[in-house]
KEGU-32070 format. One line per 5 residues: number of its first residue (from 1); their letters; for each residue x, y, z of C-alpha. Coordinates in nm, 2 decimals. Example, Ala and Ser with C-alpha at 12.3 -4.5 7.8 and 13.67 -1.06 7.14 Angstrom:
2
1	AS	1.23:-0.45:0.78 | 1.37:-0.11:0.71
END
This chain:
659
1	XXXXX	-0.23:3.86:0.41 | -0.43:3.95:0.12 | -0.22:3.66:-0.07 | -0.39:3.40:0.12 | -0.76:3.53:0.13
6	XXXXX	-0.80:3.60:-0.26 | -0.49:3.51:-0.45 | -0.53:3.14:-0.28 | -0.84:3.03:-0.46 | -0.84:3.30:-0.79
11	XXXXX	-0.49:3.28:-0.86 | -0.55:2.86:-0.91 | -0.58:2.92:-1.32 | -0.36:3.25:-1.38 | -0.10:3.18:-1.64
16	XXXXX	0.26:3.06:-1.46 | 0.56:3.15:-1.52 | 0.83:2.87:-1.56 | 1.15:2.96:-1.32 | 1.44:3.09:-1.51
21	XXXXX	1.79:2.92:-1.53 | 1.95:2.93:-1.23 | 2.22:3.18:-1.23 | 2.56:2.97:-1.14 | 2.59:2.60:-1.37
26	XXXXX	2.35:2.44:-1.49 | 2.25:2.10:-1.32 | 2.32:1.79:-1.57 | 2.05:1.53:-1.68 | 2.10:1.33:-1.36
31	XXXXX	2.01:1.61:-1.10 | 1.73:1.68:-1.29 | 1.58:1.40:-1.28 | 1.68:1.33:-0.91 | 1.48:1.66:-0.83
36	XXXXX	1.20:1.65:-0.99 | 0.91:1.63:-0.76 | 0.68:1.35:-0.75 | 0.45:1.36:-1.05 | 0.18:1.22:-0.82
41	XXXXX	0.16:1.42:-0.49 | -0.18:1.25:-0.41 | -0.45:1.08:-0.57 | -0.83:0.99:-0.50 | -1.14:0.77:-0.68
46	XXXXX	-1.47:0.93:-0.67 | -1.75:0.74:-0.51 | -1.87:0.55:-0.85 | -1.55:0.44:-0.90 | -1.55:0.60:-1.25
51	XXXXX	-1.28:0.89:-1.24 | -0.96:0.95:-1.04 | -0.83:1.30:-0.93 | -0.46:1.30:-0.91 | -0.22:1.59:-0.78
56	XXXXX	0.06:1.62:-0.97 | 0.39:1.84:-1.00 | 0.42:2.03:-1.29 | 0.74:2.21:-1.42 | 0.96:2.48:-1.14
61	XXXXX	0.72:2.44:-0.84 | 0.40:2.47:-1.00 | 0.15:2.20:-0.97 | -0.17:2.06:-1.12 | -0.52:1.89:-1.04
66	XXXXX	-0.60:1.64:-1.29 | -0.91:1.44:-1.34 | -0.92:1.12:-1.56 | -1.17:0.85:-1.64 | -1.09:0.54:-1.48
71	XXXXX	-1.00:0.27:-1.78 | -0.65:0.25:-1.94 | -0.55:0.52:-2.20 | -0.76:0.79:-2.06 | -0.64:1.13:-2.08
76	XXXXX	-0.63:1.34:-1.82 | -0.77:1.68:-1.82 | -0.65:1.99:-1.56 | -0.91:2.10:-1.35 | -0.69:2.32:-1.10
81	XXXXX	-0.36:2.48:-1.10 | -0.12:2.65:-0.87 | 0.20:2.84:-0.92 | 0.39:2.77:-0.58 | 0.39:3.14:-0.57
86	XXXXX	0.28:3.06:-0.28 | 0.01:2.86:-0.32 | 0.05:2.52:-0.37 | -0.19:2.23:-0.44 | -0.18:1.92:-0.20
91	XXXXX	-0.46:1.72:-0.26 | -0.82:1.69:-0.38 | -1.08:1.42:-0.28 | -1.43:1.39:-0.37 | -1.72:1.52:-0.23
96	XXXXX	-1.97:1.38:-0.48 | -1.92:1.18:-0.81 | -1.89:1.54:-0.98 | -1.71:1.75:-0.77 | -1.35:1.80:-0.54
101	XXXXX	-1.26:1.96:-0.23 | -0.91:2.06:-0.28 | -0.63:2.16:-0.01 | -0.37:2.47:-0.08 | -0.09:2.61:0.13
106	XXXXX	0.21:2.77:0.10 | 0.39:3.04:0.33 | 0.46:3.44:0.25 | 0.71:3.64:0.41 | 0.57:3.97:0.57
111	XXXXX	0.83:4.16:0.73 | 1.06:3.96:0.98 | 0.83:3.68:1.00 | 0.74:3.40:0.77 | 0.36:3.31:0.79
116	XXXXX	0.18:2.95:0.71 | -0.15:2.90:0.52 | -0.39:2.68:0.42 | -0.73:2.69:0.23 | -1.01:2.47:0.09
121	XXXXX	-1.21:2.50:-0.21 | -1.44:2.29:-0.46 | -1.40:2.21:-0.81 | -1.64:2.10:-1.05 | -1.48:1.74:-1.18
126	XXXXX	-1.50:1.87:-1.54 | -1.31:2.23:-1.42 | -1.49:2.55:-1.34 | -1.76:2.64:-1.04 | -1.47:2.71:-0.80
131	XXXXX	-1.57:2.79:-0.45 | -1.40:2.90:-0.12 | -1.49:2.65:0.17 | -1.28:2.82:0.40 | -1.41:3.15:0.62
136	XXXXX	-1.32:3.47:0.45 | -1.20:3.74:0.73 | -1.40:4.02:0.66 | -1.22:4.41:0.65 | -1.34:4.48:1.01
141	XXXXX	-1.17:4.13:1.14 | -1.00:4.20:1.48 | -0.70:4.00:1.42 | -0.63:3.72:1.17 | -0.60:3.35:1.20
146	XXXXX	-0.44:3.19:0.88 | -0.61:2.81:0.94 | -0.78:2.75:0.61 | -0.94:2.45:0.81 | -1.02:2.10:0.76
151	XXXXX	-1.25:1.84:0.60 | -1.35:1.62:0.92 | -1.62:1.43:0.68 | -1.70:1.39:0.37 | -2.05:1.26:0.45
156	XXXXX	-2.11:0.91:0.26 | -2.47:0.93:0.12 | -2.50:1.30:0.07 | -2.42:1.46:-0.23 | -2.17:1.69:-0.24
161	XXXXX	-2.19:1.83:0.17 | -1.89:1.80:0.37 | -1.81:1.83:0.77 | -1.50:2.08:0.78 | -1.33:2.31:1.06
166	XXXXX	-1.32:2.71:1.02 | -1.19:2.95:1.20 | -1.33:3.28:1.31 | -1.20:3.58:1.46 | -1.40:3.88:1.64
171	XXXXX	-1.55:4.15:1.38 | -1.64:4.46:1.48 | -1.64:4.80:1.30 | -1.67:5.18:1.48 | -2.03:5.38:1.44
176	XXXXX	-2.19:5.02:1.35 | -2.43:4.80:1.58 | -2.30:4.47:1.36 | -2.02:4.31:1.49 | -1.91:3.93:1.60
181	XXXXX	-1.77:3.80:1.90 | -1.72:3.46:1.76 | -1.34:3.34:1.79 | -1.18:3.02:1.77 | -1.21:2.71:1.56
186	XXXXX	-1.57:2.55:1.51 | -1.72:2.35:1.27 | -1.95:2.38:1.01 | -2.20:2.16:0.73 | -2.12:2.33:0.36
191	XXXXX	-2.30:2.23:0.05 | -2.01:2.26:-0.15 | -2.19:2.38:-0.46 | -2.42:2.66:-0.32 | -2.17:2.74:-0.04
196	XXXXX	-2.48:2.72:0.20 | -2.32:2.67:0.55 | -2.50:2.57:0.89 | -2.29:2.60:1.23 | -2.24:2.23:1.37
201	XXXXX	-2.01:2.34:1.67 | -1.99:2.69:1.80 | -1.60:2.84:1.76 | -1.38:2.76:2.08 | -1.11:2.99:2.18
206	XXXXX	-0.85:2.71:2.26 | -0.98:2.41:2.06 | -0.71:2.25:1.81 | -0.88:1.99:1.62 | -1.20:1.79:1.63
211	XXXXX	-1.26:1.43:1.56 | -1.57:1.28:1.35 | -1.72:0.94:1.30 | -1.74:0.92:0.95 | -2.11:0.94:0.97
216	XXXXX	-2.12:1.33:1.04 | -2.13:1.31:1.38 | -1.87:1.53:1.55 | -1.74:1.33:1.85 | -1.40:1.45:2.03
221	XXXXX	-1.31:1.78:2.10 | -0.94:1.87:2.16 | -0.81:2.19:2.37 | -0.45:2.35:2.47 | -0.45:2.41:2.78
226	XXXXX	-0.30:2.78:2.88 | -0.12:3.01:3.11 | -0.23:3.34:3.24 | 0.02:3.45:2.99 | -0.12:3.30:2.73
231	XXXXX	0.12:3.00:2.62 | 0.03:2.69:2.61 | 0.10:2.46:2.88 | 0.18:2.17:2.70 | -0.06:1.98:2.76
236	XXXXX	-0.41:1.90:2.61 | -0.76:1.82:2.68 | -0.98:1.60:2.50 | -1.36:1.61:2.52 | -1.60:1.35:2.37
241	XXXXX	-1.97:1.36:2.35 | -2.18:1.07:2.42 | -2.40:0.91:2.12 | -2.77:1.06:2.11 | -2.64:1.37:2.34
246	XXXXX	-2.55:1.75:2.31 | -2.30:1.77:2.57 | -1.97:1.71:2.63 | -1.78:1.53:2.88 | -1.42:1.45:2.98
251	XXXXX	-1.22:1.21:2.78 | -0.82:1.22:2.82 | -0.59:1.47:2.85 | -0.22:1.44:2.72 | 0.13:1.62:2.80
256	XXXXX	0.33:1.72:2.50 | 0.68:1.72:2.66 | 0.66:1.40:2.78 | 0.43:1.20:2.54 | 0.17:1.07:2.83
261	XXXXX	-0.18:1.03:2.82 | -0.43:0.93:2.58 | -0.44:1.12:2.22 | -0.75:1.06:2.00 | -0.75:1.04:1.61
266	XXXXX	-1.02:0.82:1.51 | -1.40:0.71:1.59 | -1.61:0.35:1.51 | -1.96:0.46:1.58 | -2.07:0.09:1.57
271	XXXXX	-1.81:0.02:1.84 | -1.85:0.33:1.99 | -1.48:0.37:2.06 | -1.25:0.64:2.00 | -0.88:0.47:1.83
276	XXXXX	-0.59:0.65:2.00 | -0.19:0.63:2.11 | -0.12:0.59:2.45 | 0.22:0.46:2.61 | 0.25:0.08:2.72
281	XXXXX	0.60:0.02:2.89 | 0.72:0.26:2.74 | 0.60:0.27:2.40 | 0.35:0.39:2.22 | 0.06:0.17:2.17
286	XXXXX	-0.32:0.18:1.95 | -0.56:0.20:2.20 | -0.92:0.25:2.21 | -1.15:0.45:2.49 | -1.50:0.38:2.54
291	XXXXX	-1.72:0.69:2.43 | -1.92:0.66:2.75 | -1.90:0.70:3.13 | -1.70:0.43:3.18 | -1.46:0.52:2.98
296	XXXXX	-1.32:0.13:2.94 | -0.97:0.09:2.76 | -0.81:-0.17:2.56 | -0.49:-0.19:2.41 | -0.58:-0.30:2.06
301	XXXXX	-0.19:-0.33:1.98 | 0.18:-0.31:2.10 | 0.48:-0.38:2.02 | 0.74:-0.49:2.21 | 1.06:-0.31:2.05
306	XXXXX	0.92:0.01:1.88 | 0.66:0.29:1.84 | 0.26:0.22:1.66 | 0.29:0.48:1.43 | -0.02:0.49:1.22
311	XXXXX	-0.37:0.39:1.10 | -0.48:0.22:0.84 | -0.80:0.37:0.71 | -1.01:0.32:0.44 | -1.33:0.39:0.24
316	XXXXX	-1.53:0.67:0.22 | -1.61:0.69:0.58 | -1.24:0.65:0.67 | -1.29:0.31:0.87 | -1.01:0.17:1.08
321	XXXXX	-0.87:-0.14:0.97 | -0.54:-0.18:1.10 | -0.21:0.00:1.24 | 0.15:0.05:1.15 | 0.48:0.06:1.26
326	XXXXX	0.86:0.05:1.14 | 1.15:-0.19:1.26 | 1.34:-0.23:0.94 | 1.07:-0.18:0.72 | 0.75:-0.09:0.77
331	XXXXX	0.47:-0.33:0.86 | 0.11:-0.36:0.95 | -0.09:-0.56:1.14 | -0.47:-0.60:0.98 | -0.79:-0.60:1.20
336	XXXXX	-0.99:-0.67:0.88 | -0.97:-0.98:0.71 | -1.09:-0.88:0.39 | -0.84:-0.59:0.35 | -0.56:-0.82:0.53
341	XXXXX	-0.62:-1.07:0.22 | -0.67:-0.80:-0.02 | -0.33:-0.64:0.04 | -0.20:-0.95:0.06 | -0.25:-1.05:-0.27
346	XXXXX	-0.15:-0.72:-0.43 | 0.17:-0.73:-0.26 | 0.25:-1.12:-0.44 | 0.07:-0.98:-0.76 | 0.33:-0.68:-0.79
351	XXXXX	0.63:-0.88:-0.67 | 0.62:-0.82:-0.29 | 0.68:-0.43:-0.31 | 0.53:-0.26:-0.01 | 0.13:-0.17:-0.07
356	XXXXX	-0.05:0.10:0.04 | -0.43:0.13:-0.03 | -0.50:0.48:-0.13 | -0.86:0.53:-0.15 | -1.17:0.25:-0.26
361	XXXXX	-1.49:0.32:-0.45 | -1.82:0.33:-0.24 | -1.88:-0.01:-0.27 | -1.54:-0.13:-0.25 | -1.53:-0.26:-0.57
366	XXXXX	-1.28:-0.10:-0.70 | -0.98:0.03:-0.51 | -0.70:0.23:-0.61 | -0.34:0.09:-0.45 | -0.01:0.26:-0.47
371	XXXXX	0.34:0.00:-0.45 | 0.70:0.12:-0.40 | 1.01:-0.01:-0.29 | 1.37:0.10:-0.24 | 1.47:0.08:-0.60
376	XXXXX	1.17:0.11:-0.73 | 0.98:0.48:-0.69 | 0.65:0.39:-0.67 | 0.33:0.38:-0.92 | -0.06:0.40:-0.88
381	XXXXX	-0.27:0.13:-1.00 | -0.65:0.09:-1.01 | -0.78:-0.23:-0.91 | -1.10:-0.41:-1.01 | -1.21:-0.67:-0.76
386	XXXXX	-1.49:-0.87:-1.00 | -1.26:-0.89:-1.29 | -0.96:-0.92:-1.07 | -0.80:-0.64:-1.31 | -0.50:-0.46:-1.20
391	XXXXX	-0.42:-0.17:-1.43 | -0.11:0.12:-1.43 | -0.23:0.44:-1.37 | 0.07:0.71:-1.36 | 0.44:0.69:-1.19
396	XXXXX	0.50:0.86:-0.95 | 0.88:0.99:-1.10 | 0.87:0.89:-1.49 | 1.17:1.09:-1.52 | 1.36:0.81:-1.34
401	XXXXX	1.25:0.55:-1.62 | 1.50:0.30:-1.67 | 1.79:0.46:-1.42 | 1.97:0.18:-1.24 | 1.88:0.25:-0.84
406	XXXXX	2.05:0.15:-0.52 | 1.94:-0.10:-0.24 | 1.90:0.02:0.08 | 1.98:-0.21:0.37 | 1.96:-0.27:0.70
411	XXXXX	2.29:-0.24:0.95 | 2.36:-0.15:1.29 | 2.66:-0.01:1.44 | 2.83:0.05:1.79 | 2.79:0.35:1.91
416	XXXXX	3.14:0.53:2.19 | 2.90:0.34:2.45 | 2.85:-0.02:2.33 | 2.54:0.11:2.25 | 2.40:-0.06:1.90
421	XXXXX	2.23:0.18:1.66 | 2.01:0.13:1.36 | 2.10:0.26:1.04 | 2.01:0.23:0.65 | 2.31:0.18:0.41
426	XXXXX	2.32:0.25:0.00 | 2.59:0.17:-0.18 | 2.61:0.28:-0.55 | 2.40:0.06:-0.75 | 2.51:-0.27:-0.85
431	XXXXX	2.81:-0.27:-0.58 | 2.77:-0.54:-0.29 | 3.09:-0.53:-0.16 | 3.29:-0.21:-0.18 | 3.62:-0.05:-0.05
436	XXXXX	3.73:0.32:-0.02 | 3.43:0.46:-0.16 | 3.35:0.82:-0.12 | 3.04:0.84:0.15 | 2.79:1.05:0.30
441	XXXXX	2.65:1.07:0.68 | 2.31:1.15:0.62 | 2.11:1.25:0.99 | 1.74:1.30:0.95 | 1.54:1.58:1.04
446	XXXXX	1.27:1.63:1.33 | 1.50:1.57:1.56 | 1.18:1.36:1.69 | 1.12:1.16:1.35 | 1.31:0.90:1.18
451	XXXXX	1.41:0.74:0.84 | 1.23:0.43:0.65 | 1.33:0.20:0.39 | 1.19:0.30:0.06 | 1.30:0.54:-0.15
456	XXXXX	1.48:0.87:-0.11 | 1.58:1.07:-0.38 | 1.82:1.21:-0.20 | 2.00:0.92:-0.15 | 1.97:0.76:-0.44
461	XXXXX	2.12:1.04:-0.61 | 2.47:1.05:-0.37 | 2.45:0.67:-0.46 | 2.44:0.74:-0.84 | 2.68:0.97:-0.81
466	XXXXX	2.91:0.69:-0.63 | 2.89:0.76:-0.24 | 2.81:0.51:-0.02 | 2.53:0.72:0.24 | 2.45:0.59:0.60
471	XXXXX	2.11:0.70:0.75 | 2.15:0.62:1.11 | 1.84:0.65:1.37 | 2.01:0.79:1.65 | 1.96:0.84:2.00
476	XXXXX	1.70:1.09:1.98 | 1.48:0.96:1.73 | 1.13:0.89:1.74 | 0.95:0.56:1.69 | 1.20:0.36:1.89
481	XXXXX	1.03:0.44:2.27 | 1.07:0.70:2.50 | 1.41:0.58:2.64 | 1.56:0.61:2.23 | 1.36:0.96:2.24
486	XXXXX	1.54:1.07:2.57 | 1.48:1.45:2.58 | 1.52:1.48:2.23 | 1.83:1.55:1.99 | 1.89:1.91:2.10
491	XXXXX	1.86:1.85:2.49 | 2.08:1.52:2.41 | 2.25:1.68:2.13 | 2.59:1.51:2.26 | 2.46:1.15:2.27
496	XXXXX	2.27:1.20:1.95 | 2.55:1.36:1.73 | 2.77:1.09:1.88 | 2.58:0.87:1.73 | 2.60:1.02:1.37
501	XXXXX	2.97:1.09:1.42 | 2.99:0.74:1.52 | 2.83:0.60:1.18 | 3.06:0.79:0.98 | 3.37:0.62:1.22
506	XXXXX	3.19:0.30:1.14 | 3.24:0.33:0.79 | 3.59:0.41:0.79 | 3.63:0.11:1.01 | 3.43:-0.12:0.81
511	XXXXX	3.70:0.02:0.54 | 3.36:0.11:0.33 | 3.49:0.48:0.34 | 3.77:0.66:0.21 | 3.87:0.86:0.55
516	XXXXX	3.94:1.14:0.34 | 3.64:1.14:0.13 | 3.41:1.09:0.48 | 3.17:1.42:0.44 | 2.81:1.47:0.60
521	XXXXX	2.49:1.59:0.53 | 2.13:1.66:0.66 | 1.81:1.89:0.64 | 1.70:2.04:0.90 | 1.74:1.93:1.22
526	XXXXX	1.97:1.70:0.96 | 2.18:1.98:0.88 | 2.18:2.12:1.26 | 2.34:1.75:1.31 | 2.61:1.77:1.02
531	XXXXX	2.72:2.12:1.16 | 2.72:2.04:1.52 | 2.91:1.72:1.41 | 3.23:1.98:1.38 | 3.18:2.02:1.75
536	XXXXX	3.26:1.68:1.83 | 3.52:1.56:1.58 | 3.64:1.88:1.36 | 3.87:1.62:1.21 | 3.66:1.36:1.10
541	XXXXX	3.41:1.48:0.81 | 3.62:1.64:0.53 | 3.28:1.86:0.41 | 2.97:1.96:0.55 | 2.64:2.01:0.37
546	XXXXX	2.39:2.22:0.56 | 2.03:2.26:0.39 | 1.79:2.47:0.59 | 1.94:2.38:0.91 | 1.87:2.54:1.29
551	XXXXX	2.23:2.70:1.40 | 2.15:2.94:1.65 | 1.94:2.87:1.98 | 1.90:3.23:2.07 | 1.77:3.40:1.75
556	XXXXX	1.53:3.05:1.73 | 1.38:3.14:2.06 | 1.35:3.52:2.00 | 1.14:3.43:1.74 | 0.90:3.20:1.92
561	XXXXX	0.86:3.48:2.18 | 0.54:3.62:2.02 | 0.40:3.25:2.00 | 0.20:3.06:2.22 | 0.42:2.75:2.16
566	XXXXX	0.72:3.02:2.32 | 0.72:2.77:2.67 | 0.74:2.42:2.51 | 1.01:2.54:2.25 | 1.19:2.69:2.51
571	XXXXX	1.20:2.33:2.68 | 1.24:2.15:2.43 | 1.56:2.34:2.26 | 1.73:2.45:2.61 | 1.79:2.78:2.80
576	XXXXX	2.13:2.93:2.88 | 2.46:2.75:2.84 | 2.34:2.46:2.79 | 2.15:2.62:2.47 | 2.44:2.79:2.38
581	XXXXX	2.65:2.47:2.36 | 2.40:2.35:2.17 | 2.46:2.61:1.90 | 2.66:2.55:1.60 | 2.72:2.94:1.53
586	XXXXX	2.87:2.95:1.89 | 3.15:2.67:1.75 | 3.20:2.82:1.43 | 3.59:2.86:1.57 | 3.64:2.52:1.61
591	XXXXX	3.56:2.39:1.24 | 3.79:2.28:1.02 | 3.57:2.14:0.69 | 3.45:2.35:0.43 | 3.06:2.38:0.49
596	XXXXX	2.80:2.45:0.19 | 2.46:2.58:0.30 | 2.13:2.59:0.09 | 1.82:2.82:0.28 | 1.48:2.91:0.13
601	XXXXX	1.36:3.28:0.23 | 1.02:3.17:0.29 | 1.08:2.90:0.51 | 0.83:2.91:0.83 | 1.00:2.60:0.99
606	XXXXX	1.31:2.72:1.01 | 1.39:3.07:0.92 | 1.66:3.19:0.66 | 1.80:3.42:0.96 | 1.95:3.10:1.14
611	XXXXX	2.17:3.00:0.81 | 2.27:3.39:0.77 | 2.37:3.38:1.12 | 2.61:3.07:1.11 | 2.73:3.16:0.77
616	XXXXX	2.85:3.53:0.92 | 3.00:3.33:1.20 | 3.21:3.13:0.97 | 3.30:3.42:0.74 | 3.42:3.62:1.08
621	XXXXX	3.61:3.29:1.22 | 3.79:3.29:0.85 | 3.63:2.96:0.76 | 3.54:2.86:0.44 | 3.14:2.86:0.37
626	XXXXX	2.91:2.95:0.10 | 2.53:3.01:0.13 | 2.26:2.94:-0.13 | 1.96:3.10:-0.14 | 1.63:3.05:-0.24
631	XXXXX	1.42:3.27:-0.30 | 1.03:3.24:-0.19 | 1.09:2.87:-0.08 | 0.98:2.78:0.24 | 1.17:2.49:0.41
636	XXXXX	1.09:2.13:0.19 | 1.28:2.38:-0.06 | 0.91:2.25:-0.32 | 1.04:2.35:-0.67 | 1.18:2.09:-0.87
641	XXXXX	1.43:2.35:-1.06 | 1.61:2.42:-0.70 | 1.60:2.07:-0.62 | 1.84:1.98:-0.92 | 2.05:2.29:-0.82
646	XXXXX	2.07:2.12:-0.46 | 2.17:1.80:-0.62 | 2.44:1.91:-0.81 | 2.60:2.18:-0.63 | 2.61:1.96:-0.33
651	XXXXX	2.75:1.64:-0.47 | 3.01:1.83:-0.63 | 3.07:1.98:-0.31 | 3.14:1.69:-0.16 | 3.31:1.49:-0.41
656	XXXX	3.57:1.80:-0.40 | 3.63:1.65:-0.06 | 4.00:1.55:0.03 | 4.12:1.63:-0.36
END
């Protein structure tokens, strides 16, 4: 634990060490530049408009925080660094024209457990006066709670003051009168530079988040709900205080396991309505709820065949101006005409790749934009508005400079049941029409999540490396409704890895696929999906590539035990046979591919015990299997040196398929 309190915010400018070669083959020119992480993890403009802060990956797993002026040719200068050993940068926005609030995480292993982190601090925009915004646990803390909080607001107007969450735990110490019974997650007002703090909202035991207005007003209040044993309930409560009062009064409340109710994420103060999801036959819709007594709702927007699934914010005091959701690609419907013909334009201006605007100046004069596409990987620019200049700022993979890249298009197959299901295909790049290719099922992870088109590097790697890859949204997957969602693909797990088996009979039919070069291959709940696969049709995927994937129901839940979330991952993965059907290492007998498996030792998602426990399972059932380990990776496997290892042992892997 000491890791997190001090090493997270001292550590930021010790010398790193680059990663050493990995010990078995080096990966070739390709992989590497197929793994290396995005150069630009985030980026932000200060208020004036005048400098932008940008995140961005640095060599191994390392990463940096740069600040540079913002007019072309200006050279960017480190402010912040991290060497993923944990810690890891994620992003930094401005408090003030002169100073960043920056976010850190990372997980450490203690023992048989793998524990999250996160912290804040603020950096001077020219490097140095680093402070801890986050509550330090003192050495007479009763307990330990590991959320580093969040900024709520950064205050527009004020210089250099933000509106964050902390967390506080009891303090007491033995033959001493001083102690604290504060516990829970509050909120607090820091001055960033002095570290002066005042107390906005007293700590609450069960709160989870808090919502502001942008305006430094704290408005909702959300709380799990809890049994006498202490897990949650699933289900949550959401408070909201009126404008001009003190107190609080009910608001929604909302059930985890089956997605009802109203769930809060955003405040207008002018409207004096908190934005929110709710269902609408059957989907989930953007909704706003009146901030006073009669709680009056309107459905702001719906759509009729899938999921809202975000908001569009933007400026300083993170206004609402629209909301998004994905059919083939993803689309958004503007509530502000001004931003509606301001994205318009970019998108023409940069040849109609999708636009996303990343933050704007205080004025909205200037605004920086990020635009991607399938084939392309995506590039910040800065955008004047009064000398209607758009200007480069950085790439987000340079490395991939010139590399020929695959198009990823839409198709839908039939699943066993006549059922059609969505999917994303890449061929290898420049190939319209192809026969007898090698190809890769690729499930996604979640199980409750789905794919997008856009890039994946991932994928485009297979592609380059000539496999035709299938991303199919099956049965299971969110965004589509609550019927698509059905319990979810490890309740469902036969309907949903139908479906993927199904894609992967769909390309063999379609005569895209070499039967005996058909292999699969996921992350996470992905990988669960490419090993459970065996369990349906043993016969029809001649390899199976496994990365940081959940095999064992059991050992899962064992874990979870000492959790409050113990109840609501116990119904959402399954009790008794139905759980142990569920689990790959209970069908290790029945496979007949070769499976490779890649598992980080810090991973808090899913720990490195479930691909130990499959990979013994094989080794006792005589099946062939290897394990690759990782080590001090949690579970996105961060580290752009592993990633090309990945890359290359995998595609080998599979292209050794039916040889």
């Amino acid at each position: 634990m000491a890791r997190y309190s001090r090493a997270a915010v001292l550590g930021l400018f010790a010398a790193g060490v680059a990663p050493g070669a990995l010990a078995q083959g080096q990966p070739d020119a390709l992989a590497k530049a197929f793994g290396a992480r995005e150069t630009v993890i985030s980026a932000s403009l200060s208020p004036d408009g005048q400098k932008i802060a940008l995140i961005a990956a640095d060599a191994g797993r390392t990463s940096k925080a740069y600040v540079l002026d913002a007019v072309e040719g200006a050279v960017p200068k480190a402010v912040a660094y991290t060497t993923g050993r944990p810690e890891y940068l994620y992003r930094c926005n401005w408090v003030s024209n002169d100073r960043l609030a920056c976010q850190i995480g990372g997980a450490s292993r203690l023992g048989d457990d793998v524990y999250g982190f996160n912290s804040i601090f603020a950096v001077d925009a020219v490097g140095g006066g680093v402070r801890s915004l986050s509550r330090r646990q003192g050495q007479n803390a009763i307990g330990f709670d590991l959320r580093g909080g969040e900024i709520l607001d950064f205050l527009p107007g004020e210089d250099g003051s933000v509106l964050m969450t902390r967390a506080y735990v009891p303090e007491a110490k033995i033959g001493s009168l001083v102690n604290s019974k504060l516990r829970g997650l509050g909120v607090d007002r820091i001055d960033t530079r002095s570290g002066a703090s005042k107390r906005i909202e007293q700590p609450e035991t069960q709160a989870i988040d808090y919502v502001a207005d942008g305006h430094g007003a704290v408005r909702i209040m959300g709380l799990r709900e809890v049994k006498g044993s202490g897990y949650d309930k699933g289900t949550y409560k959401f408070l909201y205080r009126p404008q001009g009062k003190t107190g609080w009064s009910d608001l929604s409340s909302y059930d985890v396991q089956d997605n009802s109710g109203f769930y809060p994420v955003a405040v207008d103060p002018a409207k004096n309505v908190a934005y929110g999801y709710e269902k609408t036959d059957g989907r989930d819709a953007l909704v706003t709820v009146a901030l006073d007594p009669g709680l009056e709702r309107k459905v702001i927007f719906a759509h009729p065949q899938v999921d809202v699934t975000g908001l569009v914010r933007v400026g300083r005091d993170q206004r609402v101006v629209g909301a998004s959701y994905v059919t083939d690609h993803r689309q958004v419907v503007y509530f502000d005409e001004q931003v509606a013909a301001l994205t318009k334009s970019l998108g023409k201006a940069l040849g109609g790749k999708a636009v996303h605007i990343g933050d704007m100046s205080a004025d909205g004069q200037r605004v920086l934009v990020w635009a991607g596409s399938d084939v392309d990987p995506g590039q910040y620019y800065l955008f004047d508005r009064a000398a209607r200049k758009l200007s480069p700022v950085m790439p987000d993979r340079p490395e991939l400079a010139g590399q020929a890249l695959a198009t990823m298009q839409s198709v839908h197959y039939k699943a066993a049941d006549g059922t059609m299901i969505p999917a994303y295909l890449t061929l290898p790049p420049g190939k319209e029409t192809v026969k007898g290719l090698p190809a890769v099922v690729m499930p996604h992870g979640g199980p409750e999540s789905r794919d997008e088109w856009g890039f994946d590097w991932m994928v485009q790697y297979y592609a380059a490396r000539g496999f035709a890859v299938i991303q199919p949204q099956f049965r299971g997957s969110a965004g589509f409704g609550e019927k698509w969602l059905m319990q979810n693909g490890y309740r469902s797990w036969r309907t949903a890895i139908g479906d993927v088996v199904d894609a992967g009979r769909w390309l063999v039919a379609q005569g895209i696929a070499d039967p005996a070069k058909l292999t699969i291959a996921g992350w996470s709940y992905g990988g669960y999906a490419a090993l459970q696969a065996q369990a349906v049709d043993p016969a029809l995927f001649k390899a199976v590539v496994a990365i940081a994937p959940v095999t064992d129901f059991a050992d899962r839940m064992r874990r979870s035990q000492y959790y409050s979330n113990y109840l609501l991952q116990q119904q959402r993965m399954g009790t008794g046979q139905e759980a142990e059907d569920a689990s790959p290492s209970n069908h290790a007998a029945e496979f007949r591919a070769p499976v490779l498996m890649f598992h980080g030792t810090d991973d808090n998602n899913v720990d490195i015990s479930q691909a130990r426990i499959m990979q013994g399972k094989l080794e006792g059932a005589g099946k062939r299997s290897q394990l690759v380990i990782y080590d001090g990776l949690t579970h996105n496997l961060n580290d752009s040196d592993a990633r090309a290892d990945l890359l290359q042992k995998s595609a080998d892997f599979l292209l050794a398929a039916g040889k």
